[in-house]
C-alpha positions as CSV (number, residue, x, y, z in Angstrom):
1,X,97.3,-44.6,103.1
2,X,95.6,-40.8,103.8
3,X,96.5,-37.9,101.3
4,X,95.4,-34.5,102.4
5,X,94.7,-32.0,99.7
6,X,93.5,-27.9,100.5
7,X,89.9,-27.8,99.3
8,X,88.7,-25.0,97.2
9,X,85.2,-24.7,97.1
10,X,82.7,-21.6,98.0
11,X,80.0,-23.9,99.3
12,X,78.9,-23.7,102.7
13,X,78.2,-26.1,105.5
14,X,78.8,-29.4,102.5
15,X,79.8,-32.4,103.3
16,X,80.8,-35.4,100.8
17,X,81.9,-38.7,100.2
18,X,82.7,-41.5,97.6
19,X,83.8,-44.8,97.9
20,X,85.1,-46.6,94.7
21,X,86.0,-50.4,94.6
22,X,87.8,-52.3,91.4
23,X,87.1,-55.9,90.5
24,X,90.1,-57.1,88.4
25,X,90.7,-60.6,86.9
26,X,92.2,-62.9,89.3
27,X,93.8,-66.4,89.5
28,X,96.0,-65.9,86.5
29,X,99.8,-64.2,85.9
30,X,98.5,-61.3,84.6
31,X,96.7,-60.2,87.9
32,X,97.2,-56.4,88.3
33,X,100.1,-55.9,90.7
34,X,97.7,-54.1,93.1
35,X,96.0,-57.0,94.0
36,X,97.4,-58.5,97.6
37,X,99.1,-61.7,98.0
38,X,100.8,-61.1,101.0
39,X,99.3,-63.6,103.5
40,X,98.5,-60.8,106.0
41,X,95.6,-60.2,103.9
42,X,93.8,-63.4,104.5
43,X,94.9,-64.3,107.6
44,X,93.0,-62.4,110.1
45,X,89.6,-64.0,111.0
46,X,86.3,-62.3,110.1
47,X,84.7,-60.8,113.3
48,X,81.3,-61.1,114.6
49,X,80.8,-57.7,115.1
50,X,76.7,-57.0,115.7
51,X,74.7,-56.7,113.0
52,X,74.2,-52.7,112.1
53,X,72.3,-51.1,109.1
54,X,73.3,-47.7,110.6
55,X,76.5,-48.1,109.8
56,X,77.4,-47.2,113.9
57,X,79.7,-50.3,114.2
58,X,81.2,-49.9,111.1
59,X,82.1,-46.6,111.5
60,X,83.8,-47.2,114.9
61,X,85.4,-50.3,113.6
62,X,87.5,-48.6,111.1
63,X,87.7,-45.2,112.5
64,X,89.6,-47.2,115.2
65,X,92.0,-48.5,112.6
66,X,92.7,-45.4,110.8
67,X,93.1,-43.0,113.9
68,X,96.9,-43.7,114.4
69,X,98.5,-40.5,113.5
70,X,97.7,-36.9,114.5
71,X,95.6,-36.2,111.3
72,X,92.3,-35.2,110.4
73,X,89.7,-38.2,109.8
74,X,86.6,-38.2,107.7
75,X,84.7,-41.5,106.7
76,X,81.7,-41.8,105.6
77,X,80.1,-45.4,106.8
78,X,76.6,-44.8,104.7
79,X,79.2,-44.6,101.5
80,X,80.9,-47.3,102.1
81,X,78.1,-49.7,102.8
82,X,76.4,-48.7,99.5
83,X,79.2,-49.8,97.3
84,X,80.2,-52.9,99.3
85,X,76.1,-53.4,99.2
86,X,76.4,-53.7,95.7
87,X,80.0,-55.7,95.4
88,X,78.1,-58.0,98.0
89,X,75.2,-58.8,95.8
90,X,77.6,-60.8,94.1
91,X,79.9,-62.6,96.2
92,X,79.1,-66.0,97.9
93,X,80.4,-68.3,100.6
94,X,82.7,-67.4,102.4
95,X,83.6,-64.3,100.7
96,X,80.2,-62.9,101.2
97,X,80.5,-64.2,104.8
98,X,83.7,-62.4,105.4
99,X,82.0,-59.1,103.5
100,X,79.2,-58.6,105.6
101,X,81.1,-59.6,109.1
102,X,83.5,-57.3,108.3
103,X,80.9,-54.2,107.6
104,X,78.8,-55.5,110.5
105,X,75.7,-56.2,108.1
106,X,73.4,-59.3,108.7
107,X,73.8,-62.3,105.9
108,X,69.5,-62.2,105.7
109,X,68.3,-62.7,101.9
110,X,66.5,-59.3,102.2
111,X,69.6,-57.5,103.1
112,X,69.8,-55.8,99.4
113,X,66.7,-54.8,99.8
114,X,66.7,-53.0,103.1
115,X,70.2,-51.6,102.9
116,X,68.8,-50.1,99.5
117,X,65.4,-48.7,101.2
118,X,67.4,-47.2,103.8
119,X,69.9,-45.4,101.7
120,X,67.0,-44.1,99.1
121,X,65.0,-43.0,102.7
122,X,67.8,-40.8,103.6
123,X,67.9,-38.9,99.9
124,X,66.2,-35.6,100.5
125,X,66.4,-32.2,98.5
126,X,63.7,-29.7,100.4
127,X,64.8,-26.5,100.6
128,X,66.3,-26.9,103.8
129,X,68.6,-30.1,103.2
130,X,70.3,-31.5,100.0
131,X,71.2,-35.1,101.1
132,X,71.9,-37.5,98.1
133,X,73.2,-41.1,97.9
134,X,74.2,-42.6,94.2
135,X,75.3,-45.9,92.9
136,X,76.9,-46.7,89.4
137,X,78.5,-49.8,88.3
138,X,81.4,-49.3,85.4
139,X,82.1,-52.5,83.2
140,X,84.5,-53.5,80.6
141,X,82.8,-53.0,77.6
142,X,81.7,-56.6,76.5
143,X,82.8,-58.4,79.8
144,X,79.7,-61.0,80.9
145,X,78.2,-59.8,84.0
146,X,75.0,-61.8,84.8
147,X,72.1,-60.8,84.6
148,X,71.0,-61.7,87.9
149,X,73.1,-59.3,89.3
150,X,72.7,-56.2,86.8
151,X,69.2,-56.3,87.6
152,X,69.3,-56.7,91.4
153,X,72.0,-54.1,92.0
154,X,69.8,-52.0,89.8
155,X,66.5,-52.7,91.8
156,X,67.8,-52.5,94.7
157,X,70.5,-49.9,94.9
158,X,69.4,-47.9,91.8
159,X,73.0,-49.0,90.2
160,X,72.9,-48.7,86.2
161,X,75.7,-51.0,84.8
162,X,78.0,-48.9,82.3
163,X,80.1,-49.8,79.9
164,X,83.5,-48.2,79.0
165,X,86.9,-49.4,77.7
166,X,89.1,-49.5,80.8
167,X,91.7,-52.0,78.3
168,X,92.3,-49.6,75.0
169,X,90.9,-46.4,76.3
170,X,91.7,-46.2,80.1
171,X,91.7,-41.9,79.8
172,X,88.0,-42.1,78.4
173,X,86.8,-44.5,81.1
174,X,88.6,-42.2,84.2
175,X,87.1,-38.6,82.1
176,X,83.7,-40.1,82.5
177,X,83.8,-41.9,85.9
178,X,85.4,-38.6,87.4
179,X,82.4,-36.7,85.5
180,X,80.2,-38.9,87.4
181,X,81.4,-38.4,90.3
182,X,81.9,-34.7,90.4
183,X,78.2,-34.3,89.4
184,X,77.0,-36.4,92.1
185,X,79.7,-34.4,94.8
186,X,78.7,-31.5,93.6
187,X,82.3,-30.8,92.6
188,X,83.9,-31.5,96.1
189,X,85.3,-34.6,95.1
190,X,86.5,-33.7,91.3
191,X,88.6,-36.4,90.7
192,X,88.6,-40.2,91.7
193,X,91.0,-42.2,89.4
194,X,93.9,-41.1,87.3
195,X,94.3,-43.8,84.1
196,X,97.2,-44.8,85.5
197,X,94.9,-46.3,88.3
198,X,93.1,-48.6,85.7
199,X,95.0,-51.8,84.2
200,X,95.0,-54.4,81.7
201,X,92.5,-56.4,84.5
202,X,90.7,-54.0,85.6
203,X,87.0,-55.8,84.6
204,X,84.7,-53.4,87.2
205,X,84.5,-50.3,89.1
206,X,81.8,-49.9,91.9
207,X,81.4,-45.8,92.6
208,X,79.0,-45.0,95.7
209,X,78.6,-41.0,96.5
210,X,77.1,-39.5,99.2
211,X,76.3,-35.6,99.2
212,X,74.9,-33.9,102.1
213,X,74.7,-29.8,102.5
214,X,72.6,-28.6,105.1
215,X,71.6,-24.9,107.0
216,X,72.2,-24.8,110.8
217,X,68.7,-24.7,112.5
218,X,71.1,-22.0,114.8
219,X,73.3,-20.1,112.8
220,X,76.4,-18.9,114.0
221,X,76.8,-14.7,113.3
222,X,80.1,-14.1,111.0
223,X,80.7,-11.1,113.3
224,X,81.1,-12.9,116.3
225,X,84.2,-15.7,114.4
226,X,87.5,-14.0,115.5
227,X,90.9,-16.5,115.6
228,X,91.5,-18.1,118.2
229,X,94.2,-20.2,119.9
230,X,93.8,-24.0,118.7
231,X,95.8,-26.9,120.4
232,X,96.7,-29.9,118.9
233,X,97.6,-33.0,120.2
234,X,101.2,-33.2,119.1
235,X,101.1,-30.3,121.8
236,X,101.5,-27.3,119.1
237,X,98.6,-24.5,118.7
238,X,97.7,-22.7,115.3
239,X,95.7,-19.8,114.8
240,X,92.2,-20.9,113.7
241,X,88.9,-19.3,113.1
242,X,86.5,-20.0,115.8
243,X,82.8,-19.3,115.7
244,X,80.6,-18.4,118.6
245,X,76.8,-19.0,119.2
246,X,74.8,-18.7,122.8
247,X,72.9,-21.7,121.5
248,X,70.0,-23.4,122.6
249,X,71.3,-26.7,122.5
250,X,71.6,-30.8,123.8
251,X,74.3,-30.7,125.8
252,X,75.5,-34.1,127.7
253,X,78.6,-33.9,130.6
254,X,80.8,-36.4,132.0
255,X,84.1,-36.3,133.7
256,X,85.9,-37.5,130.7
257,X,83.9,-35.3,127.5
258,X,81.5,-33.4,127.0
259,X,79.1,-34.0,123.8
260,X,76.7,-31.5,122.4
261,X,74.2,-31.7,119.4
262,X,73.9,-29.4,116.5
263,X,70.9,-29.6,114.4
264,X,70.6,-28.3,111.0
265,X,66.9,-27.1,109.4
266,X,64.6,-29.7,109.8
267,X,65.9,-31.4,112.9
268,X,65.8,-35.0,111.4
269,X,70.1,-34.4,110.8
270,X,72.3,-33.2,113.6
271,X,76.1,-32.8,113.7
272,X,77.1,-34.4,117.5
273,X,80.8,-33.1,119.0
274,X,82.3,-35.2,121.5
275,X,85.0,-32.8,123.1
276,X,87.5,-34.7,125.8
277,X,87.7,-32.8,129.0
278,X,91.2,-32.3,128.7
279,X,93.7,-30.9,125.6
280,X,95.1,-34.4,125.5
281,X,92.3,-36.3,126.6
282,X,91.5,-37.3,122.5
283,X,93.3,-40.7,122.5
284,X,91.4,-42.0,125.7
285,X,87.7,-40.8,124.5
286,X,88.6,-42.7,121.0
287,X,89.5,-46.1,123.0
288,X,86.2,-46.0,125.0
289,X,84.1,-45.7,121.5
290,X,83.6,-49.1,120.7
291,X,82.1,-49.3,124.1
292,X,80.3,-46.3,124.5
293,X,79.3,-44.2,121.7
294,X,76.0,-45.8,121.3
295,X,75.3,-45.1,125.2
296,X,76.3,-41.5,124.9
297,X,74.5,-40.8,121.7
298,X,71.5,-42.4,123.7
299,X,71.9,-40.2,126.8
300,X,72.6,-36.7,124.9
301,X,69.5,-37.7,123.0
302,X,67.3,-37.6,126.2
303,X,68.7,-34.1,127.3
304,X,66.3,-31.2,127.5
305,X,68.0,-28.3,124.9
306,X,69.9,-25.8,127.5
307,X,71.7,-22.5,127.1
308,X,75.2,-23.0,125.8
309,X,78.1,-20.7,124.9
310,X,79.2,-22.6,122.1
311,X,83.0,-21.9,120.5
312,X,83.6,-24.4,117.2
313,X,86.3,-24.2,114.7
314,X,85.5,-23.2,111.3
315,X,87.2,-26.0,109.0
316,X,87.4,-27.4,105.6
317,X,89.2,-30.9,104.5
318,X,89.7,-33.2,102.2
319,X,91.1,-37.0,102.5
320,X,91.3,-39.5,100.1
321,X,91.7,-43.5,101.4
322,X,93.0,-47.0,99.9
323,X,91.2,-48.9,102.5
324,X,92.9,-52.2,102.0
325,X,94.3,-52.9,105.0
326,X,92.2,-51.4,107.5
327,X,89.2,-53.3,105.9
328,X,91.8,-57.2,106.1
329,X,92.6,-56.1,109.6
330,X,88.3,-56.3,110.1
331,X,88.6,-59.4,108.2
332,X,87.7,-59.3,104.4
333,X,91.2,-60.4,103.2
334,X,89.6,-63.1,100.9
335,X,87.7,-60.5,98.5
336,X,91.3,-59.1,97.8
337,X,93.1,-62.6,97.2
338,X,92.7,-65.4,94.3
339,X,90.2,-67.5,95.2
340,X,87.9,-64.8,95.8
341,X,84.2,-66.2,95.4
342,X,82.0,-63.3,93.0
343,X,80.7,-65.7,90.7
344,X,77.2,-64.3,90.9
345,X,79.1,-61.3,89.0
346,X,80.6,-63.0,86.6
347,X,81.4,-66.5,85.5
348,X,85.4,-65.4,85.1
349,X,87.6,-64.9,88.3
350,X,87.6,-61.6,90.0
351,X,89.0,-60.2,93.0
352,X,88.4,-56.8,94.6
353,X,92.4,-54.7,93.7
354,X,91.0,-51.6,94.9
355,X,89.4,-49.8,97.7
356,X,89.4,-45.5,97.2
357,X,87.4,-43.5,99.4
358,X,87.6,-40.6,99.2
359,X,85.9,-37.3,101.7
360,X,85.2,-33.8,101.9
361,X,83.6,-31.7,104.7
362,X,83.2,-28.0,105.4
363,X,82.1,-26.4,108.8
364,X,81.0,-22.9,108.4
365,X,78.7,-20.9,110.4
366,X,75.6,-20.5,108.1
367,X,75.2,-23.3,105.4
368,X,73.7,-21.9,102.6
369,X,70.8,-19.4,104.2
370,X,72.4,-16.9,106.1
371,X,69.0,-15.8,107.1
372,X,67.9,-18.8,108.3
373,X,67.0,-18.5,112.4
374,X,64.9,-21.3,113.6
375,X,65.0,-21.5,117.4
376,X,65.6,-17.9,117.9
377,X,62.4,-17.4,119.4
378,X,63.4,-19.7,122.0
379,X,66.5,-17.0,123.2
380,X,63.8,-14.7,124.8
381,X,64.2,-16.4,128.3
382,X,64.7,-15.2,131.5
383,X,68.5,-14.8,132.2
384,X,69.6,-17.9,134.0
385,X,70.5,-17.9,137.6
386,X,74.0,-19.3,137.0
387,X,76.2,-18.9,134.1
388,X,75.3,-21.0,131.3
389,X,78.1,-24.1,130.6
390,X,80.6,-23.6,127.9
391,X,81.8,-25.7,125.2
392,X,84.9,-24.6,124.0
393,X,86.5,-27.0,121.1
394,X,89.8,-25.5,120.7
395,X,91.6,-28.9,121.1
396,X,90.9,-32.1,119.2
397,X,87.3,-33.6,119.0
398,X,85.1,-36.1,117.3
399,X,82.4,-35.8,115.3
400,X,79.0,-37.5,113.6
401,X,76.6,-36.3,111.3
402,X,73.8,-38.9,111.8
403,X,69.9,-39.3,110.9
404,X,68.3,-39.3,113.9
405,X,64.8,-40.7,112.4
406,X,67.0,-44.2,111.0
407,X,70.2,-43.5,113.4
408,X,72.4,-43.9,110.4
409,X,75.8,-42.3,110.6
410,X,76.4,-40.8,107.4
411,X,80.1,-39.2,108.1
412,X,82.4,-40.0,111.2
413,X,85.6,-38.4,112.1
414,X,88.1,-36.4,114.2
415,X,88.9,-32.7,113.8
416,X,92.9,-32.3,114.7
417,X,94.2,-29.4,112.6
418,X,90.9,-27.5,111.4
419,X,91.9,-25.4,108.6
420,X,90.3,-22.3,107.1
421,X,87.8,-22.7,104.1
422,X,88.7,-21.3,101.4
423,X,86.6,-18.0,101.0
């Protein structure tokens, strides 16, 4: 399920992301009626997709199962593999099996500590970035988690284990696990659970937020965004803003798409656009990901930077996620059924009833420095001989924000119906 919600935030150029997942008691008649027993959900086969700490294959995975629709899309594969790092930590057998085939991470005893160095290597806050990634564990106040576990998930993904009373005081427990996570959004994600949302088994809630704001090394001018004709794939066209650079920029061509890279300060983070050739070409660019992104990530990568008359939709959206059964049809069914195997959580029965994630993301011409200019210099060339190539995304188009120095993909999506930030 996808709900859509108008965003209303000033901030410039911000993208964020949290992923929330509920352990509830299990095995027993009064299992939360949220919690799967439909055979469905165990009944498709864990796949051996590659091992990936990037989160590339992840991402792909289940951007393919959510892109049925016209919508928007925004997933966040870095936010998703720190909470199901930490709800890993604890399962065994064949539940942790079917975890980590299903996210495409590799069963090695020093995966905790590797997916936690690689998160805390991405954090940054220096003047030109703000790029955070948090953990938080919420427990029943007085439910027996094992010590084991509170102190690996602590070491490893800097996850403090709270208490609060999701049983006789479900509104405190949401007030402060929505505080947490609008502090660690920044405000783009306010809310995450209503107390209707937390039941009599509710035992644990895993949170994971990732917060990323960043300045264009390239800003656009405001002066040069007019509207512009935008057409969707339904075959409709709205009236969107468009901005307008002649950028210095990676720009890689094929007959099928064209894919250009947009740095922000710093150059270790880039947002890459993957435009089809064609208005209606978006469907047959998304089959050929699985196969291909990493190949045309690899090429753009080894492009010289090139004059380009770059046209991009301003945009700002928000999506919220219950991941269930995109995440069964990958093939971790089991950690949603009875029989679910997180005893090095707790000795009692628990089974995973929820899975919110929940995104934001803003494209706006400046970020937050409006003076920023690096690569200006680099504009006082001699005019080139023929006209420079254009990419014009006025029709739909992927996208990635990645880390170039670790290749992790920290948001992945598609742009359908860009819609106006809210000024």
């Amino acid at each position: 399920m996808v709900r859509r919600r108008q965003g209303d935030v000033a901030r410039l150029g911000a993208s964020a992301a949290l992923a929330a997942f509920a352990l509830a008691a299990s095995a027993c008649t009064t299992a939360p009626a949220s919690l799967p027993d439909d055979p469905v959900l165990t009944d498709a086969p864990a796949v051996n997709a590659p091992a990936d700490l990037s989160g590339q294959t992840l991402g792909v995975r289940l951007y393919d199962q959510l892109r049925a629709g016209d919508d928007n899309v925004v997933i966040s594969p870095v936010s998703l593999m720190g909470a199901f790092g930490v709800v890993s930590a604890g399962a065994r057998g064949q539940t942790r099996t079917a975890l980590l085939s299903s996210l495409s991470l590799p069963d090695s005893p020093s995966l905790d500590a590797d997916l936690g160095a690689l998160l805390r290597s991405l954090e940054r806050e220096d003047g030109q970035t703000t790029l955070s990634v948090a953990n938080a564990v919420w427990v029943q106040d007085g439910f027996g988690l094992k010590p084991d576990f509170v102190q690996s998930v602590q070491r490893d993904y800097g996850a403090l284990a709270r208490p609060v009373d999701f049983r006789d005081a479900p509104d405190e427990a949401a007030g402060r696990i929505n505080a947490w996570v609008s502090g660690q959004t920044r405000r783009r994600i306010p809310e995450l659970l209503s107390p209707s949302s937390i039941n009599d088994a509710t035992r644990l809630i895993v949170t994971n937020a990732v917060y990323f704001l960043g300045d264009w090394a390239q800003p656009f001018n405001a002066s040069n965004t007019s509207d512009q004709t935008f057409y969707r794939a339904d075959g409709s066209r709205l009236s969107t803003p468009m901005m307008y650079q002649r950028g210095y920029l990676r720009l890689l061509e094929t007959g099928a798409l064209q894919a250009i890279d947009l740095p922000y300060r710093g150059d270790r983070l880039s947002m890459t656009v993957i435009l089809p050739r064609t208005r209606g070409g978006l469907s047959d660019v998304e089959a050929q990901l699985s196969a291909n992104l990493a190949g045309w990530l690899i090429a753009l990568d080894e492009e010289e930077p090139r004059r380009v008359l770059l046209y991009l939709p301003k945009t700002e959206t928000a999506l919220s996620y219950d991941l269930i059964p995109q995440l069964t049809m990958l093939g971790m069914g089991i950690a949603f059924a009875d029989g679910a195997d997180f005893r090095a959580i707790a000795d009692a029965p628990l089974a995973i009833g929820q899975v919110v994630h929940k995104t934001f993301l803003r494209i706006d011409e400046k970020g937050t420095e409006a003076a920023a200019a690096t690569g200006i210099a680099v504009e006082q060339t001699s005019a080139p001989v023929t006209p420079p190539p254009t990419f014009r995304a006025d029709h739909p188009f992927l996208f990635l924000i990645r880390d170039k120095e670790t290749g992790a993909i920290l948001f992945l999506g598609r742009i359908n119906r860009p819609e106006a930030p809210a000024a």
